[in-house]
PAZAPA-4460 file (N, C-alpha, C; in steps of 0.05 Angstrom, whole numbers, plus 32768, in hexadecimal, padded with zeros to 4 digits):
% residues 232
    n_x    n_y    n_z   ca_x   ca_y   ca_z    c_x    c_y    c_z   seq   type   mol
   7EE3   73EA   74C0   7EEC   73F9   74A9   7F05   7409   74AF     1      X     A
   7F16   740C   749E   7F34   7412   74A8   7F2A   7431   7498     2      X     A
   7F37   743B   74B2   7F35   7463   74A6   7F53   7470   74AE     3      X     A
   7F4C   748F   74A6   7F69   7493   74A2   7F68   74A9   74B4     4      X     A
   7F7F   74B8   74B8   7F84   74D8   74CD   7F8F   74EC   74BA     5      X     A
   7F8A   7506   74CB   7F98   7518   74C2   7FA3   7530   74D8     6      X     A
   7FBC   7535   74DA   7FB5   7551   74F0   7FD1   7568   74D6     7      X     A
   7FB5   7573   74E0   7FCA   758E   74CA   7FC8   75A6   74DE     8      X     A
   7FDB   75C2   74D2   7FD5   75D5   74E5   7FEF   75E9   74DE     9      X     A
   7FD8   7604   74E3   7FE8   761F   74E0   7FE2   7635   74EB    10      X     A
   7FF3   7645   74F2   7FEE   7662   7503   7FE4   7670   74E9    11      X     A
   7FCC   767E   7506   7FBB   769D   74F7   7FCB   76B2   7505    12      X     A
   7FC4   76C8   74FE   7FC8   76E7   7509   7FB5   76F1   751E    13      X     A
   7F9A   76DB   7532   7F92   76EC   753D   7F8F   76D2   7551    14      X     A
   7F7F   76E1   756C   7F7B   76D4   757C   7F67   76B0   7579    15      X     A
   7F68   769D   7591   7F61   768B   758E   7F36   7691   7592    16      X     A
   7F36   76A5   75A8   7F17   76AC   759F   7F14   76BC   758A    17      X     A
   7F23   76C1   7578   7F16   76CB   7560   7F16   76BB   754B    18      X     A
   7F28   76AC   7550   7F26   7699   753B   7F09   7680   753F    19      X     A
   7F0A   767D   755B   7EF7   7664   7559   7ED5   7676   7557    20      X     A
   7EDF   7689   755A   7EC6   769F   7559   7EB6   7692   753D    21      X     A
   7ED3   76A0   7526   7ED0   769B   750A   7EC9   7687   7500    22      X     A
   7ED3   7670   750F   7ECC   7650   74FF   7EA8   7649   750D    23      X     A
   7EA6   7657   7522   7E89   7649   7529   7E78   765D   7518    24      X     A
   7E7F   7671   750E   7E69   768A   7503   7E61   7688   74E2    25      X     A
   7E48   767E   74E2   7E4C   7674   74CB   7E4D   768F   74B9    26      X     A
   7E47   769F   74B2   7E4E   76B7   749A   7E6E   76C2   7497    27      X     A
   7E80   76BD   74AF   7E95   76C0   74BA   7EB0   76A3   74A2    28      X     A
   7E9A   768D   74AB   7E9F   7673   74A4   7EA3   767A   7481    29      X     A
   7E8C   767C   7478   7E8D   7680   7458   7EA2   768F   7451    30      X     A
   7EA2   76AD   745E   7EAF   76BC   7451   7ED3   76B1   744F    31      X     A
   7EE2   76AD   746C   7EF8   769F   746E   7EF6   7689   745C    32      X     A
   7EEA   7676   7455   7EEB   765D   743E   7EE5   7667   7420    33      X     A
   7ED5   7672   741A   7EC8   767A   7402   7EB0   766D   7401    34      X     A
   7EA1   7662   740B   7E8B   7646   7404   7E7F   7652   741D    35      X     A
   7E58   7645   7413   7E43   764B   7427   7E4E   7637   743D    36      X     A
   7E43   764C   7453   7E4A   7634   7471   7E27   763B   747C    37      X     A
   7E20   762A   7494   7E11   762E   74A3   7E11   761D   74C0    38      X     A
   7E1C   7629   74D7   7E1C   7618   74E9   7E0C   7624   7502    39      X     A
   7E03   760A   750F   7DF4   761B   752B   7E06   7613   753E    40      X     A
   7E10   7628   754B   7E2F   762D   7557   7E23   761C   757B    41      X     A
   7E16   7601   757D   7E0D   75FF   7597   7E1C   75D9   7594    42      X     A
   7E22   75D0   75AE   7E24   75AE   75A6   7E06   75A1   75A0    43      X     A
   7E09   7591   7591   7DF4   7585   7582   7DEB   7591   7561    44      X     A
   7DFB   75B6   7561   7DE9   75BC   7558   7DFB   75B5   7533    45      X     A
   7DED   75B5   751E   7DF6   75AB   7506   7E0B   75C4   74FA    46      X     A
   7E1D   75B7   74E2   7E37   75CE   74D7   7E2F   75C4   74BB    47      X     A
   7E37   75DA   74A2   7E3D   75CD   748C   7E46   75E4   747E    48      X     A
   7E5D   75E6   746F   7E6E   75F0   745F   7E75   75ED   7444    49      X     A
   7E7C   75FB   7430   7E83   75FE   741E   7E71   75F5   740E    50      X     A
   7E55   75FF   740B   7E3F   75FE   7403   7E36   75DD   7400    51      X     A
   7E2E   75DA   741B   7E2C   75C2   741E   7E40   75A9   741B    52      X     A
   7E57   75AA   7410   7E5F   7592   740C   7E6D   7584   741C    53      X     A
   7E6B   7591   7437   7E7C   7586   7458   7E5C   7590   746E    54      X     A
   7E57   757E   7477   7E47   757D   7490   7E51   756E   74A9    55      X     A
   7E3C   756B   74B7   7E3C   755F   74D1   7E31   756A   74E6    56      X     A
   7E39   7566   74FF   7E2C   756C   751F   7E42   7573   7533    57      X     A
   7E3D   7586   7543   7E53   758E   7558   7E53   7583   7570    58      X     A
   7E63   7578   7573   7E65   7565   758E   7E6C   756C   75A1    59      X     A
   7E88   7581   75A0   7E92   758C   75BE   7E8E   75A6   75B2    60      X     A
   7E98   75B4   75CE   7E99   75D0   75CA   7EB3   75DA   75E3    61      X     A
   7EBE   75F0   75DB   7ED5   75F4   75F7   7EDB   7617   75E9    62      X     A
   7EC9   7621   75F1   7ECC   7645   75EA   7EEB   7646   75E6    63      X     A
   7EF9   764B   75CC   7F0C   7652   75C7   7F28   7640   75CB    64      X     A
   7F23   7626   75CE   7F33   7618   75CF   7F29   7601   75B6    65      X     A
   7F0F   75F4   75BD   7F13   75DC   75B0   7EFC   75DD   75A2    66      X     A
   7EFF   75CC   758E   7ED2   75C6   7585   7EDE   75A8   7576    67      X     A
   7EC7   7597   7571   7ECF   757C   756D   7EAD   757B   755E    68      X     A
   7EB2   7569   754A   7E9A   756C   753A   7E9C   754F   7528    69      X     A
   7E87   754A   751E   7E84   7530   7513   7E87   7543   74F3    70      X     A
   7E92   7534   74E1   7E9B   753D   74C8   7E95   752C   74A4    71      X     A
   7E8C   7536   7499   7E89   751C   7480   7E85   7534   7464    72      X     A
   7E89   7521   7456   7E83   7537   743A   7E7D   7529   742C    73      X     A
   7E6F   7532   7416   7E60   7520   73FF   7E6F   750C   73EE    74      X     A
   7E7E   7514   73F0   7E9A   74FE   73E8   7EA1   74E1   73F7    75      X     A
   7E8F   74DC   7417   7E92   74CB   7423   7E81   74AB   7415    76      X     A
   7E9A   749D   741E   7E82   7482   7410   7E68   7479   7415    77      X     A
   7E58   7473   7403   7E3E   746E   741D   7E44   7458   742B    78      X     A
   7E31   745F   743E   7E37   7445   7456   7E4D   7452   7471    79      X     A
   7E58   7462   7467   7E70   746F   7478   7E68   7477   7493    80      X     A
   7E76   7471   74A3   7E73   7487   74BA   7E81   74A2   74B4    81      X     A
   7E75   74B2   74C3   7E7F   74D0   74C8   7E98   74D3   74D8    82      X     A
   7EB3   74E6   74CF   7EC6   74EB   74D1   7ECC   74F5   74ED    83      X     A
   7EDB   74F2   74FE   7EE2   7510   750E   7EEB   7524   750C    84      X     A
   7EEB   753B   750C   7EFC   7556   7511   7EFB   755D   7530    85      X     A
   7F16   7565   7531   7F16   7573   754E   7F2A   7588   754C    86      X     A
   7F25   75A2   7554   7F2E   75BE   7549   7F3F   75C6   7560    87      X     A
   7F56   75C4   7563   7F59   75D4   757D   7F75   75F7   7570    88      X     A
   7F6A   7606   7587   7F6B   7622   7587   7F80   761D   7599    89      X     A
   7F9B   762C   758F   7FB7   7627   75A4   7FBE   7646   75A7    90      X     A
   7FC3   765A   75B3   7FD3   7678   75B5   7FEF   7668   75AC    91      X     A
   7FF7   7679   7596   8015   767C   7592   8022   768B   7583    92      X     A
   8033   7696   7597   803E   76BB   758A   8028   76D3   758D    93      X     A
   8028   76E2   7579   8012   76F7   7577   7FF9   76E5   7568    94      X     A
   7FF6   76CC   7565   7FD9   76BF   755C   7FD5   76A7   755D    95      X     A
   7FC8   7699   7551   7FC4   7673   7561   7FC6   7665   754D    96      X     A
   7FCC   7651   7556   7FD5   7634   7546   7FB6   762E   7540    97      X     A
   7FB1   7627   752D   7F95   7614   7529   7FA2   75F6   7523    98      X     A
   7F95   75E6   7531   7F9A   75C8   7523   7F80   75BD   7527    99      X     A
   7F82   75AC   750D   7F6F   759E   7500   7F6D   7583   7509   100      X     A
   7F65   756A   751B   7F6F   7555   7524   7F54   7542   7510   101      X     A
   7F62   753E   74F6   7F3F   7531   74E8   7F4D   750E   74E8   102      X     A
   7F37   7503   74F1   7F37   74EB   74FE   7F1B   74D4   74EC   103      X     A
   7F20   74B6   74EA   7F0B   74AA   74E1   7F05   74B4   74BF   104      X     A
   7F19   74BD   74B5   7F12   74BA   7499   7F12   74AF   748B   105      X     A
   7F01   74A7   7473   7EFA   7487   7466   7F17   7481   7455   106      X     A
   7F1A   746C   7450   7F39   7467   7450   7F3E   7470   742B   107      X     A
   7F52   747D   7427   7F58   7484   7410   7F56   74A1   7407   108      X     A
   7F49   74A9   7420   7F3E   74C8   741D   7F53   74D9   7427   109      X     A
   7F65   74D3   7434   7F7C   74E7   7447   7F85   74FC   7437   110      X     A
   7F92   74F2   7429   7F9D   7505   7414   7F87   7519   7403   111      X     A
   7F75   750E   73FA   7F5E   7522   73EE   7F57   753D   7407   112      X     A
   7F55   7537   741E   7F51   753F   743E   7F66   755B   7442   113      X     A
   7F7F   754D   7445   7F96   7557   7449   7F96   7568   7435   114      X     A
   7F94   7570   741B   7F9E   7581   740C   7F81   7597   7412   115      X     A
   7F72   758B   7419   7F54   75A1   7415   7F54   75A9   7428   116      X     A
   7F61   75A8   743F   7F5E   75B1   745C   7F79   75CB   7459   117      X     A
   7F8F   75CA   7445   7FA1   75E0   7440   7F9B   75F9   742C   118      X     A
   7F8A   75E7   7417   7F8A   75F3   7408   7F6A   760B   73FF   119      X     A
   7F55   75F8   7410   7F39   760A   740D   7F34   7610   7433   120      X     A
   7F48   7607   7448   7F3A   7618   7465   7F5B   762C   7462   121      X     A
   7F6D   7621   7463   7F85   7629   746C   7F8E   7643   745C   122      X     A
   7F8D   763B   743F   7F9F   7659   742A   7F87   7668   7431   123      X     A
   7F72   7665   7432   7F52   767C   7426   7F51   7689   744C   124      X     A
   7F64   767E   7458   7F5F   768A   747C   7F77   7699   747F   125      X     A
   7F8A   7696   7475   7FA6   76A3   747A   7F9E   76B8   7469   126      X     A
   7F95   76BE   7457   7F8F   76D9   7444   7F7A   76E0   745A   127      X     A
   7F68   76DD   745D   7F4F   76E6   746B   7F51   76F1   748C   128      X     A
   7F67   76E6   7497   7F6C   76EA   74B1   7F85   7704   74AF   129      X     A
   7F96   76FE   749B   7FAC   770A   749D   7FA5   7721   748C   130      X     A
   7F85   772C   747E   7F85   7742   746E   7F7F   775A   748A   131      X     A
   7F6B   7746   7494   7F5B   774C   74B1   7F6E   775D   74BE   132      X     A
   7F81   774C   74C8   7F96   775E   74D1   7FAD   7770   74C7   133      X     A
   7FA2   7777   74B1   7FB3   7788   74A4   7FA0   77A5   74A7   134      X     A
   7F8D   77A3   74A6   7F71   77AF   74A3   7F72   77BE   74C3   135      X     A
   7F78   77B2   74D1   7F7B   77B4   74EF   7F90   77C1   74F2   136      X     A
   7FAB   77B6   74E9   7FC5   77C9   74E5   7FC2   77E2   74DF   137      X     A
   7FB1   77EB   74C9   7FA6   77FE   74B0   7F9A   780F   74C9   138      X     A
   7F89   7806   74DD   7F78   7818   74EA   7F8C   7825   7502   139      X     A
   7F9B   7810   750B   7FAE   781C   7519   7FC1   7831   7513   140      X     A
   7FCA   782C   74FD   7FDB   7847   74F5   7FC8   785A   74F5   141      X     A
   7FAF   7857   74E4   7F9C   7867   74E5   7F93   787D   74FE   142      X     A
   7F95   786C   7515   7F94   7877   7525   7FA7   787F   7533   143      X     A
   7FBD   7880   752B   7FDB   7885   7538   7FDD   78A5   752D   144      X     A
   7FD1   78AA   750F   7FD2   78BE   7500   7FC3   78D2   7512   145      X     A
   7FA6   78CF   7512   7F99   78DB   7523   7F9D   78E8   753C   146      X     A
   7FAB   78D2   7549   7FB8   78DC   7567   7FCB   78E9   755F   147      X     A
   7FDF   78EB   7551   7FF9   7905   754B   7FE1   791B   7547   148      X     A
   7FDA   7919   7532   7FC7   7931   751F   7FBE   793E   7543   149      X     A
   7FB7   792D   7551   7F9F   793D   7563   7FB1   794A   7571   150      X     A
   7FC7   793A   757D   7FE6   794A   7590   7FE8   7965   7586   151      X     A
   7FF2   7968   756A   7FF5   7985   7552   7FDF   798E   755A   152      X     A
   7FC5   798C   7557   7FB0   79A0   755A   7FAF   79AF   7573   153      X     A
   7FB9   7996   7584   7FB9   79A4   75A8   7FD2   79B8   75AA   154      X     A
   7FE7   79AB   759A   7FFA   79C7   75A1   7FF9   79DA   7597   155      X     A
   7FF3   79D9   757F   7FE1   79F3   756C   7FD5   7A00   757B   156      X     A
   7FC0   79FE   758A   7FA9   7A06   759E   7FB6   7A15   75B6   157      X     A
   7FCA   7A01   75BF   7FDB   7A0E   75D7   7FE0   7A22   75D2   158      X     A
   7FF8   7A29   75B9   800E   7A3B   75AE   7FEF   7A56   75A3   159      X     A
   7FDC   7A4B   75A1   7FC2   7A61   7591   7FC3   7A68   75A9   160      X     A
   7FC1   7A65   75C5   7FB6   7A6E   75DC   7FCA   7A7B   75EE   161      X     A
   7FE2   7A78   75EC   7FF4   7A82   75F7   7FEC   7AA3   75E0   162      X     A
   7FF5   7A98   75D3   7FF5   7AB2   75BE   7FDE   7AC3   75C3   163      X     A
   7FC8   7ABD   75C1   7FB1   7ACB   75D6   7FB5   7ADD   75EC   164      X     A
   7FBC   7AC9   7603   7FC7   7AD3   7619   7FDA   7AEC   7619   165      X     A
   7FF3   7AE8   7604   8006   7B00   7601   7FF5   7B15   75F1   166      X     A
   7FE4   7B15   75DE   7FD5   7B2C   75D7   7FC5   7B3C   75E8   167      X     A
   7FB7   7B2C   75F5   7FAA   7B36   760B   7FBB   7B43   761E   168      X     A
   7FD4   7B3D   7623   7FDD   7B4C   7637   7FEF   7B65   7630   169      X     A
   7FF3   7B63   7611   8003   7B79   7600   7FEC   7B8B   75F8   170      X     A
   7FC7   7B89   7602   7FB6   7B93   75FA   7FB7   7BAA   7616   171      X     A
   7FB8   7BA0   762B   7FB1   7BA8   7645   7FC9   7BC1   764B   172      X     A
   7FD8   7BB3   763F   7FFC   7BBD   763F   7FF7   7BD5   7638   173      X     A
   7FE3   7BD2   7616   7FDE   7BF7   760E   7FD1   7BFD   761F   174      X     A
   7FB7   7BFA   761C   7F9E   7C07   7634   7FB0   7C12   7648   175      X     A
   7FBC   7C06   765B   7FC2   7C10   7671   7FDB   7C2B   766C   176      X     A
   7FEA   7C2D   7651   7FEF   7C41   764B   7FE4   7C55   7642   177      X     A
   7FCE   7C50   762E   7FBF   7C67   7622   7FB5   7C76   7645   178      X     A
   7FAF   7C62   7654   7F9F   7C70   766F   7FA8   7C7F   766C   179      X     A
   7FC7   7C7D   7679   7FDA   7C8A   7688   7FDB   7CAD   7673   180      X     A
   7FD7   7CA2   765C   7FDE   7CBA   764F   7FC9   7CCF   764F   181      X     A
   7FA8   7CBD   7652   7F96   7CCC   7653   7F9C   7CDF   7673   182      X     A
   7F9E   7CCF   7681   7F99   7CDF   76A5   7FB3   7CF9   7698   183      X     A
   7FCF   7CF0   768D   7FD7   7D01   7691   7FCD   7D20   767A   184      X     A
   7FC4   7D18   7665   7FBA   7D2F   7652   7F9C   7D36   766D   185      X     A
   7F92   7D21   767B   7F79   7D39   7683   7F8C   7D4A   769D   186      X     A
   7F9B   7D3C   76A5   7FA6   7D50   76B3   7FB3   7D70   76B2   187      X     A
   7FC2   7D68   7698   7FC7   7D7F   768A   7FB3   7D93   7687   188      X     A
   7F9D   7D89   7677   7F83   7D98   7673   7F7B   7DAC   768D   189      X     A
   7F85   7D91   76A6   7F73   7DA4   76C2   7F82   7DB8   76CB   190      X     A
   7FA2   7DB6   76C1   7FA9   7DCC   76D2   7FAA   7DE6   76B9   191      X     A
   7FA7   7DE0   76A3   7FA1   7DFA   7690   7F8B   7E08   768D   192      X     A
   7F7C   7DF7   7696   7F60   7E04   769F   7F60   7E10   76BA   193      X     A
   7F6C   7E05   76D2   7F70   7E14   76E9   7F87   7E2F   76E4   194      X     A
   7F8F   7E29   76D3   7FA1   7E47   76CD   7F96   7E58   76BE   195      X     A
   7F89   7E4B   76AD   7F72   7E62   76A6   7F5A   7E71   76B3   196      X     A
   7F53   7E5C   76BF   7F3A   7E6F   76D4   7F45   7E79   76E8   197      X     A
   7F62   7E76   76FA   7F77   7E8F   7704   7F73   7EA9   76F9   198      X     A
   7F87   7EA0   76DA   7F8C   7EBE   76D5   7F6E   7ECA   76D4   199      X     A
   7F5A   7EBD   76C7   7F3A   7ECF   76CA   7F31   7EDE   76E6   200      X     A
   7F3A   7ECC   76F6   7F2C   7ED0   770C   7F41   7EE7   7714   201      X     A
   7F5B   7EE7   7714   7F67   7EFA   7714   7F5D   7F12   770A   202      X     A
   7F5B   7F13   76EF   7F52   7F32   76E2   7F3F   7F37   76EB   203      X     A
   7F25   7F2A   76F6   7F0A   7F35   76FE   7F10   7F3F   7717   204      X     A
   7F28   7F32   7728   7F35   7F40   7745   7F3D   7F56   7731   205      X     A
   7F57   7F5A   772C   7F5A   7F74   772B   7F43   7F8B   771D   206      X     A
   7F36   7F87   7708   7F1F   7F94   76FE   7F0D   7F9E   7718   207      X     A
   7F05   7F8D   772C   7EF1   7F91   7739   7EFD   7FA5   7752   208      X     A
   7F18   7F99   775B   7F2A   7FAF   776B   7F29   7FC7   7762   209      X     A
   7F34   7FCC   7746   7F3B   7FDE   773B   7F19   7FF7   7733   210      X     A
   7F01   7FE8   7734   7EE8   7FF9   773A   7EEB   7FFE   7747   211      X     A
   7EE9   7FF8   776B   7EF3   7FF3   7781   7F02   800B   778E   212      X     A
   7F1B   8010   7782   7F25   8025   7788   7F12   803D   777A   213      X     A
   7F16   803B   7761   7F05   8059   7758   7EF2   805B   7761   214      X     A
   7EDC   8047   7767   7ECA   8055   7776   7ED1   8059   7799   215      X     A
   7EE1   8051   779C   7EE9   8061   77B6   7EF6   8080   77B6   216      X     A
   7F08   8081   779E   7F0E   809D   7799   7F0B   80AD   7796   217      X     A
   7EE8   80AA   7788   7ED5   80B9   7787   7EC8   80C0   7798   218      X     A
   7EC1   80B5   77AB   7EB9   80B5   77C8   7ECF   80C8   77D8   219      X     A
   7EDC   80C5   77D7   7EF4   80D4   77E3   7EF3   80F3   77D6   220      X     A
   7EEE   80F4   77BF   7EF8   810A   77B7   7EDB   811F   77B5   221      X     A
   7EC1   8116   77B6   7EA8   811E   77BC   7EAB   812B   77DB   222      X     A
   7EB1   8119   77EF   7EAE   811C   7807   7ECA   8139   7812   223      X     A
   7EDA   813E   7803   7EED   8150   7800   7EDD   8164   77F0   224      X     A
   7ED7   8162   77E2   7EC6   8182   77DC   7EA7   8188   77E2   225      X     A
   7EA2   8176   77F6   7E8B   817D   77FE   7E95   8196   781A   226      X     A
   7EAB   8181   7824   7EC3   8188   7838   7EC3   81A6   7831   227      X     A
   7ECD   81AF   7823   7ED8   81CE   781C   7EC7   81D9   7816   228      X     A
   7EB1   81D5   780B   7E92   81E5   7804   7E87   81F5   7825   229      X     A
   7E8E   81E0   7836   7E7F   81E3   784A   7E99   81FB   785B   230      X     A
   7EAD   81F1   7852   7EB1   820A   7866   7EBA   8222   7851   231      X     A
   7EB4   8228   7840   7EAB   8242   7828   7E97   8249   7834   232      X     A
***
């Protein structure tokens, strides 16, 4: 039976394990296509997409490089054998080439193939991959914002803490003046009080001298007329 080829192919925006991540995962699968998928991501194990109307079996496997799979859709003639696909994952630039190498297709079908392979995996993945990373862009600035915002808060904090520091030391600055003023007002106090209990202590000297003599005078002047009595 005479069959036909196809190799088509276009760069995504993200890596080659994210992408082949995406094509083996089936909820991943739907969402990038629009249509139910369900595959068991093992060799042997079965794929089918766009709510059923593409099946088959996984034949190879090569983590992030390759997957190769037997391929057919309800559209195939009966009697047909099953198609090849073989997927390979290329790095190029900041994301990867996907190519599509579809092989053994029933003859007349190429063209039906070729336009459905651009138009329902290819446009519905370039929106889906490239929103992804916009989303991703989005978080990055996002977090670019954050990291300024947090810088400002830290120097805010700094400039709050210096400022601290200088109060605190414009606080100590008084204290250690008021001291100074207190020692010198108690000092004052001590020597106005020592000048006062002087002059006191003074007048109770002279007061107590001044008994002191009079009663000595008196003494004196008793002992003088006792003096003259006696020789009368």
């Amino acid at each position: 039976m005479v069959t036909e080829s196809i190799r088509v192919s276009r760069v995504f925006p993200v890596s080659p394990q994210r992408l082949y991540q995406a094509w083996l995962d089936s909820g991943e699968h739907a969402r990038f296509t629009g249509g139910e998928a369900a595959i068991e991501a093992n060799v042997g194990g079965a794929h089918s997409s766009w709510d059923g109307y593409i099946w088959g079996r996984i034949l190879e496997l090569d983590a992030g490089r390759r997957i190769v799979q037997t391929w057919r859709t309800s559209e195939f003639p009966e009697g047909s054998e099953d198609s090849r696909l073989e997927i390979l994952f290329e790095p190029e630039g900041a994301g990867t080439r996907l190519t599509l190498l579809h092989t053994d297709i029933p003859e007349g079908q190429r063209a039906r193939y070729e336009s459905a392979w651009e138009d329902f995996y290819f446009e519905p993945m370039t929106k889906y991959f490239g929103a992804a990373k916009q989303a991703l862009g989005g978080n990055g600035a996002r977090k670019a914002r954050v990291a300024k915002a947090a810088v400002k808060v830290k120097v805010k904090v700094a400039k709050a803490k210096v400022k601290v520091k200088v109060a605190k030391a414009k606080v100590k600055a008084r204290v250690a003046k008021v001291k100074v003023k207190a020692k010198a007002r108690a000092g004052a106090r001590t020597v106005r009080r020592a000048k006062t209990v002087a002059k006191r202590t003074a007048k109770r000297t002279s007061r107590s001298v001044a008994r002191g003599v009079r009663r000595t005078t008196r003494k004196v002047a008793r002992a003088v007329r006792s003096a003259v009595r006696k020789r009368l």
